[in-house]
C-alpha positions in Angstrom: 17.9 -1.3 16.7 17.7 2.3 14.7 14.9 4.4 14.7 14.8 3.9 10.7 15.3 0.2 11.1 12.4 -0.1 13.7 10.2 2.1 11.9 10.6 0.1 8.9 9.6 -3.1 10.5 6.6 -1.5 11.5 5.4 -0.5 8.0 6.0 -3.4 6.9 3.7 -5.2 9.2 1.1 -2.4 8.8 1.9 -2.5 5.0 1.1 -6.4 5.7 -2.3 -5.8 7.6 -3.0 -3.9 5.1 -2.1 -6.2 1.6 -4.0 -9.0 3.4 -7.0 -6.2 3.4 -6.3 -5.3 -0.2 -5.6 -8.9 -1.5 -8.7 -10.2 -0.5 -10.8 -7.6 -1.3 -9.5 -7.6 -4.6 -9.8 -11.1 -5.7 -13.1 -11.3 -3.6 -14.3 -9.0 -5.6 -12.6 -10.0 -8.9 -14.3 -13.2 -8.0 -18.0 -11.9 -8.2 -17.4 -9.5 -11.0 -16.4 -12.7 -13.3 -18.9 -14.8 -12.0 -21.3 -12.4 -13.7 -19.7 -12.6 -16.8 -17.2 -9.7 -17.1 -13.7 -10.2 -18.4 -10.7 -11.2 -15.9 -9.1 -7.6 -16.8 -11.7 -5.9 -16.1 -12.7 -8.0 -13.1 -8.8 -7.4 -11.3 -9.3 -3.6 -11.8 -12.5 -3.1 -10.2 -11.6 -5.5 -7.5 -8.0 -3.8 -6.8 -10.0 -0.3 -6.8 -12.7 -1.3 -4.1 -9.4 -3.7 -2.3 -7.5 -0.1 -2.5 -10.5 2.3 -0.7 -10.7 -0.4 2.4 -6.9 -0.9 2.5 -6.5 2.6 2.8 -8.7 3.6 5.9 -6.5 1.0 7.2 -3.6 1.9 6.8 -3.9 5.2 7.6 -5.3 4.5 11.0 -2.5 2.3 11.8 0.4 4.0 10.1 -0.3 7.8 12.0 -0.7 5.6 15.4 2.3 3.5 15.1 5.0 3.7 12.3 5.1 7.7 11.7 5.5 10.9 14.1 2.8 12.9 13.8 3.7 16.7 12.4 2.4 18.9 15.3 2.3 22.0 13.2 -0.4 20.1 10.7 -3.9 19.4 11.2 -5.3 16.1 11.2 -7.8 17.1 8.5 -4.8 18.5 6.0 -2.6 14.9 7.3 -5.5 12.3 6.0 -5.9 14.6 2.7 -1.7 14.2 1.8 -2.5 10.8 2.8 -4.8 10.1 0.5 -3.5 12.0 -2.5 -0.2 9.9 -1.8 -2.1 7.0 -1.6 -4.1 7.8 -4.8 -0.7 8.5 -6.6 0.0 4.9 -5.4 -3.3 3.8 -6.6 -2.7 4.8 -10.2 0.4 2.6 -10.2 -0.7 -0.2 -9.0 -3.7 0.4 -11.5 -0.9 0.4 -14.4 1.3 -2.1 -13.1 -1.4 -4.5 -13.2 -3.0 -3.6 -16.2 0.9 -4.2 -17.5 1.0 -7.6 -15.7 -2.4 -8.5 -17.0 -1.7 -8.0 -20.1 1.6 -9.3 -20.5 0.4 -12.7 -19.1 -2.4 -12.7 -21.9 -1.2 -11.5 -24.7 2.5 -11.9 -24.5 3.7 -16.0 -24.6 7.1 -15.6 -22.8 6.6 -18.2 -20.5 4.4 -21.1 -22.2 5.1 -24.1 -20.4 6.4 -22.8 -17.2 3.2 -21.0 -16.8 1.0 -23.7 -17.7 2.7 -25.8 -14.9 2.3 -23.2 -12.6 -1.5 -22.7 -13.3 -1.5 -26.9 -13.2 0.0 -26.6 -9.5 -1.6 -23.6 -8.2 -5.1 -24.8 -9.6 -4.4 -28.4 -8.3 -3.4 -27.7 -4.4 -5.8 -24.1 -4.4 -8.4 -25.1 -7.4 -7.6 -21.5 -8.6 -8.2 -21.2 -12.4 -5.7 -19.2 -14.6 -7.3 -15.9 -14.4 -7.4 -16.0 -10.3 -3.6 -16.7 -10.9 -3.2 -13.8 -13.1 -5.0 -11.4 -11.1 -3.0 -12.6 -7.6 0.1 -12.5 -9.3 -0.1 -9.4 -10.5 -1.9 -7.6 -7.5 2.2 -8.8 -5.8 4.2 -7.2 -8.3 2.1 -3.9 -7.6 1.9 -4.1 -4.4 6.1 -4.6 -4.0 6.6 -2.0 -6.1 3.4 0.8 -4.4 5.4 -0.2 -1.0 8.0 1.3 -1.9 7.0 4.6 -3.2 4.3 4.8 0.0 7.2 4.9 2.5 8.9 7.4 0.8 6.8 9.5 0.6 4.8 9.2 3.4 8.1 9.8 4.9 9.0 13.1 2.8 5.3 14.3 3.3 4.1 13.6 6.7 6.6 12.7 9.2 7.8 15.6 11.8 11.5 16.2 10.8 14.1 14.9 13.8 15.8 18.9 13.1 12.1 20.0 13.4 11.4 18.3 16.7 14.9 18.9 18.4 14.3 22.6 17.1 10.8 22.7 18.8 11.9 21.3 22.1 15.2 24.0 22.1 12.3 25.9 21.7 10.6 25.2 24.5 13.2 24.6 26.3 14.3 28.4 26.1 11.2 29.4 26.8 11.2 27.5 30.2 14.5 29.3 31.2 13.1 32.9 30.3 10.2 32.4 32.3 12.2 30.2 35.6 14.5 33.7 35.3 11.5 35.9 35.7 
């Protein structure tokens, strides 16, 4: 299996630890926040924020163990700040690709019928109401489309470069030589 392929795998299940995280949190959250009368909107992007903050911890303690190299020329300190400014780029998407979802469910009637069987199904095997369905719905879109742009990146931004590495251990290696010839 390549490196890329393996490494992929892996963020995907971390990316998965983490969307269960986020997922729950958020309609948790979205939950309580309706319960006490606040709109279904407003409810999904208070409960994706909070879902976001506790997902994130997460996911960077897993992903710098076990899906990405570690840069040894960058301090752990500067590594969880490009972390979290990647991952607060990502936040604003998934902010607007929800607030897009949201909106296009309630205000936009493209799919009339089919969505009121889905709601009559979902609500009838998970006794989830309409707005639940809206908020979980969308919270997937964002999230296929945040995963995405997080691997890139985090990729691009934080990952020790295979040239950089091999150059390091020439390197090193060189240095070993001089100092067996002295």
């Amino acid at each position: 299996m390549s490196k890329l392929l393996k490494q992929i795998l892996r963020f995907g299940v971390v990316g998965g630890i983490s969307f269960v995280v986020d997922f729950v949190i958020t309609n948790v959250v979205a939950l309580f926040i309706r319960k006490i009368g606040i709109d279904a909107t407003t409810a999904a992007m208070i409960g994706a924020l909070v879902g976001f903050i506790v997902s994130i911890i997460v996911n960077y303690l897993l992903s710098m163990h076990w899906v990405f190299t570690r840069k040894d020329d960058m301090n752990r300190g500067k590594e969880f700040i490009i972390f979290v400014v990647l991952s607060l780029i990502g936040l604003g998407l998934n902010e607007l690709i929800i607030l897009g979802c949201m909106y296009l469910i309630n205000n936009v009637g493209w799919c009339g019928d089919f969505t009121q069987w889905c709601v009559d199904v979902v609500n009838h095997v998970f006794s989830m109401t309409f707005d639940g369905m809206a908020t979980a719905g969308s919270k997937i879109i964002a999230t296929a489309i945040v995963m995405v742009f997080n691997f890139v990146t985090r990729k691009i931004f934080l990952e020790q470069k295979e040239d950089d590495k091999s150059e390091k251990q020439a390197t090193t290696n060189e240095e070993v030589v001089e100092k067996d010839k002295k």
